[in-house]
matplotlib code that plots the C-alpha trace (Angstrom):
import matplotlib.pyplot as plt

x = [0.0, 1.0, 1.9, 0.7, -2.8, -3.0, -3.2, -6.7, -6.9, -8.6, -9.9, -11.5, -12.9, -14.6, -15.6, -17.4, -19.1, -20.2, -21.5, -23.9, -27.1, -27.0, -29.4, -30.5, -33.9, -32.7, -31.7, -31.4, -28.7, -26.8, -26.9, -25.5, -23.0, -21.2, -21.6, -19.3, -16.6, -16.6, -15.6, -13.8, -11.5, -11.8, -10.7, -7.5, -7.8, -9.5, -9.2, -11.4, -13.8, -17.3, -20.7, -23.4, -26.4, -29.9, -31.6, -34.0, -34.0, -31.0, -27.9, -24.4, -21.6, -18.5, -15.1, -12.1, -8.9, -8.7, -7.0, -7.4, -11.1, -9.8, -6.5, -7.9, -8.8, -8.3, -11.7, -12.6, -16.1, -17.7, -21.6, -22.3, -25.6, -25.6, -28.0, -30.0, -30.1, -33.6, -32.4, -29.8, -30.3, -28.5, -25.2, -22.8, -22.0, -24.0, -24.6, -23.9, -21.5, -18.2, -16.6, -12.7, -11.5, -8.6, -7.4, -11.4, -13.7, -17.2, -20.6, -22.7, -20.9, -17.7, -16.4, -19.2, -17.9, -17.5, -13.5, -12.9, -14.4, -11.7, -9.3, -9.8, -11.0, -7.4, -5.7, -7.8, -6.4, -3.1, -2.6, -1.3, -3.8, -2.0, -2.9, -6.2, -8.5, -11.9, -14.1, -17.4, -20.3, -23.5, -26.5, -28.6, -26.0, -27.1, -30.5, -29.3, -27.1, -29.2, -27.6, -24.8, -27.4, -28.6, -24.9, -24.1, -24.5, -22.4, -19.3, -20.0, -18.6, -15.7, -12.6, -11.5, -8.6, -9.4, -11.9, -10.8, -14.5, -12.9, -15.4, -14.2, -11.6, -9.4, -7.0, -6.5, -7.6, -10.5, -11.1, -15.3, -18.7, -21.7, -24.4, -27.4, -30.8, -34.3, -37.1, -41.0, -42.8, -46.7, -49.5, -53.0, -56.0, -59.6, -61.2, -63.6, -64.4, -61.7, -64.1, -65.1, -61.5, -62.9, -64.5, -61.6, -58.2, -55.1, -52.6, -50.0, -50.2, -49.4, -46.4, -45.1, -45.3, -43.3, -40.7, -40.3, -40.2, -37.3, -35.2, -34.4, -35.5, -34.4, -31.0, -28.3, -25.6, -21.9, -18.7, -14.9, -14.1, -17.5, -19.0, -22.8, -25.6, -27.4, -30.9, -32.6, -35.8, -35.8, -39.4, -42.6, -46.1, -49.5, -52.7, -54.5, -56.5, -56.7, -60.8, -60.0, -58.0, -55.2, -56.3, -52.7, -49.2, -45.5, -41.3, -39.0, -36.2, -32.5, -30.4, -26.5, -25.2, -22.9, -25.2, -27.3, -30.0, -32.5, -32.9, -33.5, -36.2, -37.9, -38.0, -40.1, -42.0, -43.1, -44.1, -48.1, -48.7, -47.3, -49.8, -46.8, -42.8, -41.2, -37.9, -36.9, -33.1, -30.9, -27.0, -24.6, -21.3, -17.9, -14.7, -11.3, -8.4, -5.4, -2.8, -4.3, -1.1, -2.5, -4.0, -0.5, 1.0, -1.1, 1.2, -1.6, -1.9, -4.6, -7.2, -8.2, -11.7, -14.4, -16.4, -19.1, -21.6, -22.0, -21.1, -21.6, -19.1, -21.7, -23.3, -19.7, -18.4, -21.2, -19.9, -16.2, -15.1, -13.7, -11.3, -10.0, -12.1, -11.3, -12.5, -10.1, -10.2, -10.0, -12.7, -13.8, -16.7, -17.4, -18.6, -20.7, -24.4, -23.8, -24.1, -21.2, -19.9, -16.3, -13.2, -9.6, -7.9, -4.3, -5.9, -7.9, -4.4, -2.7, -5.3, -4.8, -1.3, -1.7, -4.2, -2.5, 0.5, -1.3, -3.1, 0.4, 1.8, -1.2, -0.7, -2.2]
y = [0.0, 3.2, 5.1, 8.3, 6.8, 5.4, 8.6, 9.8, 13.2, 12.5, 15.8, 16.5, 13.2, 13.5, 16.8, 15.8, 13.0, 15.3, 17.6, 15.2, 13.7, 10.6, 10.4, 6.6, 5.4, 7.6, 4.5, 6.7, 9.2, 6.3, 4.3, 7.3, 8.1, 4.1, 5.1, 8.0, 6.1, 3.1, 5.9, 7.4, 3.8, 2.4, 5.8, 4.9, 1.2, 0.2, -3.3, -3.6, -6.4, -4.9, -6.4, -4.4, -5.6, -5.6, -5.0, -1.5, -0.4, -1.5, -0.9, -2.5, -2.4, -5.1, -4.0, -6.7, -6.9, -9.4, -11.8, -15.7, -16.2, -18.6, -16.5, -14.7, -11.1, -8.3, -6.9, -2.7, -2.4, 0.8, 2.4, 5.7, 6.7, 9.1, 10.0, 13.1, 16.9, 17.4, 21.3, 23.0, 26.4, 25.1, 24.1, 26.8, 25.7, 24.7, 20.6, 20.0, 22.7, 20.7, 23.7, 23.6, 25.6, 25.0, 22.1, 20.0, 19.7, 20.2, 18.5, 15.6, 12.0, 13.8, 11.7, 8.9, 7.4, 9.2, 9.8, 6.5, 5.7, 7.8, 6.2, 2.8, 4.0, 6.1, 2.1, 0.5, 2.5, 2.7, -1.4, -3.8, -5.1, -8.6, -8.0, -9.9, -6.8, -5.7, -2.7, -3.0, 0.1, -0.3, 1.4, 2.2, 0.9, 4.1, 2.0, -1.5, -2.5, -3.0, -2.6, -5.0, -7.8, -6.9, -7.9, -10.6, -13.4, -12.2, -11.5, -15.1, -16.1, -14.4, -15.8, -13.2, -13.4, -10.1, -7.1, -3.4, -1.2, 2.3, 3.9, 6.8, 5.8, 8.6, 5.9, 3.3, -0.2, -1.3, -4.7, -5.1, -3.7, -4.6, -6.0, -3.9, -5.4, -2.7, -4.0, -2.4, -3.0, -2.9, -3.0, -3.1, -1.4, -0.6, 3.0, 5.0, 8.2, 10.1, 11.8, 8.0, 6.0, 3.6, 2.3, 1.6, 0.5, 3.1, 1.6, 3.9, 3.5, -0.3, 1.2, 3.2, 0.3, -2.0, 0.9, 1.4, -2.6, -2.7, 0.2, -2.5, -6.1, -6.1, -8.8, -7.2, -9.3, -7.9, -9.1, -8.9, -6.7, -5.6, -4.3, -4.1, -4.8, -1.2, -0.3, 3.4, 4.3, 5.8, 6.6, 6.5, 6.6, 6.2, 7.9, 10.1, 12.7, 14.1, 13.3, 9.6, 6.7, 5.3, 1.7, 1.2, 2.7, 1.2, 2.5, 1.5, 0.1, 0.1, -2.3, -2.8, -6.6, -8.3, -11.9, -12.9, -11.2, -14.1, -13.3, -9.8, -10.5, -13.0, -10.5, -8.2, -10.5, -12.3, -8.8, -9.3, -5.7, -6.4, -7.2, -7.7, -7.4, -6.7, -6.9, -4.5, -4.8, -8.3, -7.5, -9.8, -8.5, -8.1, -9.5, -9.9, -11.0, -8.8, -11.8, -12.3, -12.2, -10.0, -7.5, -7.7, -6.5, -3.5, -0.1, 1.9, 1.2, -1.8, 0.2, -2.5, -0.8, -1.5, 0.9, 2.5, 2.1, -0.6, -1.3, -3.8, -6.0, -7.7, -8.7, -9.3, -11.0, -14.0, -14.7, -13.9, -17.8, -16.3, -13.9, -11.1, -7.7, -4.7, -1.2, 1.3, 4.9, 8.4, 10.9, 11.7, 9.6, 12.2, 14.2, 11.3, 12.1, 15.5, 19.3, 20.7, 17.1, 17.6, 15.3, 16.6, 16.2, 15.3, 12.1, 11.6, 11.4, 9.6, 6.8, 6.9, 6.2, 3.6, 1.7, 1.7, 0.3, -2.3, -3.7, -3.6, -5.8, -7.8, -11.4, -14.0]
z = [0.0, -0.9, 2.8, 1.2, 0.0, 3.7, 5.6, 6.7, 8.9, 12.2, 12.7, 9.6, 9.6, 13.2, 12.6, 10.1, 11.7, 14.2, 11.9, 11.2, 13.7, 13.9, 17.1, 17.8, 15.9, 13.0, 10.5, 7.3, 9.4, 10.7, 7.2, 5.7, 8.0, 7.8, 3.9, 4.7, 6.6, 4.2, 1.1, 3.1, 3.6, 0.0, -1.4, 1.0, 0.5, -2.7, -1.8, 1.3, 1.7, 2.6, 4.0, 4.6, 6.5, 4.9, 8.0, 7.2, 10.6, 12.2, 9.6, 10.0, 8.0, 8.2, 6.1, 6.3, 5.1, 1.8, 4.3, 4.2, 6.6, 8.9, 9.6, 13.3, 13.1, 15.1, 15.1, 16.1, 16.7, 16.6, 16.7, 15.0, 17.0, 19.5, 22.3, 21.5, 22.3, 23.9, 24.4, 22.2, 23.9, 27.0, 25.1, 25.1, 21.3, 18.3, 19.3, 15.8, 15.4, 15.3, 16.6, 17.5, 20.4, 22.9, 21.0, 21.5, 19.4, 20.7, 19.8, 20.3, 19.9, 19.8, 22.6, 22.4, 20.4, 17.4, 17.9, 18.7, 15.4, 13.3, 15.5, 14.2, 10.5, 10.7, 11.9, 9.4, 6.5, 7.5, 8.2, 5.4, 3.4, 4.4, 7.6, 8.8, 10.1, 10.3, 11.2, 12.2, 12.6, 14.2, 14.9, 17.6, 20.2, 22.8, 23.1, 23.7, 21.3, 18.8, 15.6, 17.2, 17.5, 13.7, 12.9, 15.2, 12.8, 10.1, 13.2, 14.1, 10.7, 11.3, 12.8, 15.2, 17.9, 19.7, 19.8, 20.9, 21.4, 21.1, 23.7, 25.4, 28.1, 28.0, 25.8, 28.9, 28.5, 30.3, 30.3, 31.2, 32.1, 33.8, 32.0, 31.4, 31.6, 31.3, 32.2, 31.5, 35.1, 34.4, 37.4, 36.9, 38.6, 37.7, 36.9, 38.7, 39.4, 41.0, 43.7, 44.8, 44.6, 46.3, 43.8, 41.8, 42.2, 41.8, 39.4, 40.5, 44.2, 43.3, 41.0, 43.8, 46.2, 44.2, 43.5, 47.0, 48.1, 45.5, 47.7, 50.1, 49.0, 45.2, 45.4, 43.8, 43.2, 43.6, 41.6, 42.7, 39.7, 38.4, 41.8, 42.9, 40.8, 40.6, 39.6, 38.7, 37.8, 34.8, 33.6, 35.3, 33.8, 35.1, 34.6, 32.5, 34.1, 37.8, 38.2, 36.7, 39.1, 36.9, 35.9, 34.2, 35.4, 34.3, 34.8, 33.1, 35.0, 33.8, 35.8, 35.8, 36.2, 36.9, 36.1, 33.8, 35.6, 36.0, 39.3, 38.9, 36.6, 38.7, 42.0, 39.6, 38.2, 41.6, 43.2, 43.9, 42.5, 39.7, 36.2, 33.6, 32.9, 29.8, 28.6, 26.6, 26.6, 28.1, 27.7, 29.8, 31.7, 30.1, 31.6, 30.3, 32.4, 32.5, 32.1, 28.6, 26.6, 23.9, 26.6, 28.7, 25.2, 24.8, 24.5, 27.0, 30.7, 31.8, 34.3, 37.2, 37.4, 34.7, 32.6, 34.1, 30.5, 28.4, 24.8, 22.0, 23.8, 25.5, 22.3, 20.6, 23.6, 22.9, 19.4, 19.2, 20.5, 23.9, 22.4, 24.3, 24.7, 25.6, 25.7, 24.8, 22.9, 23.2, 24.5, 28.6, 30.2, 32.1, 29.1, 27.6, 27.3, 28.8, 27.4, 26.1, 24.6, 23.2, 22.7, 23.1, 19.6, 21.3, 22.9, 19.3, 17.5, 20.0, 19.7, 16.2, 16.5, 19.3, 17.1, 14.4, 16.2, 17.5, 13.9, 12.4, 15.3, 14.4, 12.4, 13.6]

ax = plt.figure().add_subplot(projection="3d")
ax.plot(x, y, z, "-o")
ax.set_aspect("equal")
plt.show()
């Protein structure tokens, strides 16, 4: 490969990608921004394999090296969805500004994960085309890795050695997370007049029992290097008019694992209030041990704490044969989600750098 056709400038490139929503649900936005990164690569590297999934709502794309299949891949997985901006008059810049000021770059997905996608797209073009690699985007990742399990099949096919998700971790390696499973918690009541309640029975009073119960009874598990199980209510519904008792209320409930959350589930579901559960998102845990050879090798330092998030590890992790995952890329947690999103362009080219150092060590 020619070293001058390799070369691909990270801050153009994420600047760009931040220039353009790509807020979960939105499958057109997301479609079009993988489009962007995959011309972006075959205009450096002509002779990329590429797969993209025929799933309308829940796009992946899968570009490898021209590599013998059963040679092991090193494998960077990345989503391209972001969370939304519910109000843009609170950010000090334009959220889709991509604005550059005291060496960041500002905006939503900048840090999640938007520059650890250039990171790996800047390794991917810049690795010999003998080398067995592959890149894989996915959608919709913010709201339960969804584009990940879109794609899982086709990763199964693959023969990959190790997996690097380049989430934001301030480039140190972190090798897990807790799983993440939301659940829909329904109870059921009966309608009457809301001058004589009792005549009916208030759905929401049931609700708020059960959330309350949960405060104290709910078994959260604990892991040596995961931690406690947590829980948070995140939404709450219930009701329709003052003058009317509720005959239907739900929350949603986002839990963090460290199990595969059976018990969890069956706590819920064996409350008496309680009508229905749904399950709206089941990830597992991620672990990989530090004495892995490949992960002792890594040039970045190993963090002994986990991420606090989740990523498409957890769906990866169940059809990669037990290879080595870790998360590892530029951006700040601490900015993830939050107003006044930005990503420090030093740690954005260092990541290139370390990436690329690491798929050219790569040969397996």
């Amino acid at each position: 490969m020619d070293p001058a056709a390799a070369e691909l400038d990270a801050s153009v490139l994420v600047r760009e990608l931040v220039r353009r929503p790509t807020v979960s649900g939105n499958a057109t936005a997301q479609r079009d921004c993988m489009g962007l990164v995959t011309e972006v690569l075959r205009e450096r590297a002509p002779h990329l394999d590429v797969r993209v999934g025929r799933d309308p709502d829940q796009p992946w794309t899968l570009l490898r090296t021209p590599t013998d299949p059963a040679r092991a891949q090193l494998l960077f997985a990345c989503h391209v969805d972001t969370v939304p901006v519910p109000d843009p008059g609170v950010w000090q810049r334009d959220p889709f500004g991509a604005d550059v000021e005291d060496g960041r770059v500002w905006g939503r997905g900048s840090s999640d994960m938007k520059s650890g996608l250039v990171a790996a797209a800047a390794a991917f073009a810049a690795t010999d085309p003998q080398t067995p690699i592959a890149l894989l985007l996915t959608s919709d990742e913010e709201v339960g890795s969804k584009g990940a399990i879109a794609a899982a099949a086709a990763v199964a096919e693959q023969s990959v050695g190790a997996v690097v998700v380049p989430e934001a971790t301030g480039n140190q390696v972190v090798l897990g997370h807790k799983g993440a499973l939301w659940l829909a918690v329904r109870t059921a009541g009966r309608a009457a007049h809301g001058s004589t309640p009792e005549r009916g029975h208030n759905a929401v009073l049931d609700l708020v029992a059960v959330l309350a119960r949960a405060r104290s009874a709910l078994p959260l598990a604990r892991d040596p290097f995961l931690g406690v199980e947590t829980w948070n209510c995140g939404i709450v519904a219930g009701g329709t008019v003052p003058n009317v008792v509720p005959h239907r209320a739900e929350a949603v409930i986002d839990m963090r694992t460290v199990a595969d959350g059976a018990e969890l589930l069956a706590w819920w579901r064996a409350q008496p209030e309680v009508a229905d559960v749904e399950v709206r998102v089941d990830l597992p845990p991620v672990g990989t041990t530090a004495d892995d050879p490949w992960v002792a090798a890594l040039p970045a330092p190993v963090l002994r704490t986990p991420a606090t998030y989740f990523t498409d590890a957890s769906v990866l992790g169940q059809v990669v044969n037990g290879a080595p995952i870790v998360v590892w890329g530029p951006g700040t947690p601490a900015v993830m989600h939050a107003v006044d999103e930005y990503a420090e362009l030093a740690e954005l080219e260092e990541a290139a750098t370390l990436l690329t150092e690491v798929a050219a060590r790569w040969s397996r």
